[in-house]
C-alpha positions in Angstrom: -91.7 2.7 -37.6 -92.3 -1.4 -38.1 -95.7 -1.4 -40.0 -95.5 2.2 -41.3 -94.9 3.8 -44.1 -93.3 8.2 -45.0 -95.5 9.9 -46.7 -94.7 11.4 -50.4 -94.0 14.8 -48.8 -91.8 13.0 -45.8 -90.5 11.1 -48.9 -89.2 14.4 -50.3 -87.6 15.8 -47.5 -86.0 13.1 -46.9 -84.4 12.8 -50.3 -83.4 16.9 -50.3 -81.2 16.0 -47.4 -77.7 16.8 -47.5 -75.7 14.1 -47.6 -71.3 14.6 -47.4 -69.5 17.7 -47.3 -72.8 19.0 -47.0 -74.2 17.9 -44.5 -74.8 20.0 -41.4 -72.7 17.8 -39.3 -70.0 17.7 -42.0 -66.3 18.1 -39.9 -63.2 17.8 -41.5 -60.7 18.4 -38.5 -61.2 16.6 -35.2 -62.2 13.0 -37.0 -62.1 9.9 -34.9 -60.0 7.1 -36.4 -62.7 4.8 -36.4 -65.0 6.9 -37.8 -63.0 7.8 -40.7 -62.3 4.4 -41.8 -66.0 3.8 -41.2 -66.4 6.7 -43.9 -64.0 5.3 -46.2 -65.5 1.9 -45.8 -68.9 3.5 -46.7 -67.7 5.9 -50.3 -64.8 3.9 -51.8 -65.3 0.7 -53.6 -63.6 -2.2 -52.2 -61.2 -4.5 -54.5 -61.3 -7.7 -55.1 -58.1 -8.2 -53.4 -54.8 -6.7 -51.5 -53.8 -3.8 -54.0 -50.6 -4.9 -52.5 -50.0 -8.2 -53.5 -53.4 -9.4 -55.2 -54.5 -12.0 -52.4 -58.1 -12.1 -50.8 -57.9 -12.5 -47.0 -60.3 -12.9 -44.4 -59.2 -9.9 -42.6 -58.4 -7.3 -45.6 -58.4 -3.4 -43.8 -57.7 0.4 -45.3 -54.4 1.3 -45.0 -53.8 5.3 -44.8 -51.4 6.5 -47.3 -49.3 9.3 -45.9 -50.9 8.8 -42.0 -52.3 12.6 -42.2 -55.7 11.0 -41.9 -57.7 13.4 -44.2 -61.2 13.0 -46.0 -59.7 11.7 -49.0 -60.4 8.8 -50.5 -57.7 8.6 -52.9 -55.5 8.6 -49.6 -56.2 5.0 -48.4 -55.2 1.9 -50.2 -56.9 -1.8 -49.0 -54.1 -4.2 -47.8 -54.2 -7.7 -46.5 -52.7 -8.0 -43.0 -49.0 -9.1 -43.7 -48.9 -6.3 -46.7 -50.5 -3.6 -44.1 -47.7 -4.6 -41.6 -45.1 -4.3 -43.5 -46.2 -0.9 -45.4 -46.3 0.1 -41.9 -42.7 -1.2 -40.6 -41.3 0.0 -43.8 -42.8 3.8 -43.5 -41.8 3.3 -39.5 -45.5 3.7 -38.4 -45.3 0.8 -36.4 -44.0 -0.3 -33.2 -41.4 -3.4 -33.2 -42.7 -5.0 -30.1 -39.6 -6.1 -28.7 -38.0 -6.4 -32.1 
């Protein structure tokens, strides 16, 4: 497509396509884990920092609420690494390593 441009009428179509829940390829059971937080990464707005603790880190992630892993956006909170660890350790949703 470099060079060329949609036409008013591809234009149109384009825009009357169905974009979230309905969307023809729409799933809300069987979701990859990646491809839910890709989802979540696209539809909620990011802070400015950990709603944990308030720092900005280079490495700042989604953090399911309740590990159920559903389309809902009011389900994932955005942590810093140490604040993501241990909401983890403290919910026991992650391993000890050796611990």
């Amino acid at each position: 497509m470099k060079g060329k441009k949609h036409s008013k009428e591809t234009k149109t179509k384009m825009s009357l396509c169905k974009k979230g829940e309905k969307a023809y390829n729409w799933t809300v059971k069987n979701v990859s884990y990646s491809t839910l937080h890709k989802w979540v990464n696209r539809w909620k707005l990011k802070p400015d920092g950990c709603e944990n603790c308030g720092k900005v880190k280079n490495r700042m992630s989604w953090a399911n609420i309740d590990h159920k892993y559903r389309r809902l956006l009011e389900d994932y909170i955005f942590l810093c690494p140490k604040c993501h660890g241990q909401y983890d350790k403290l919910n026991n949703l992650r391993k000890n390593h050796g611990e």
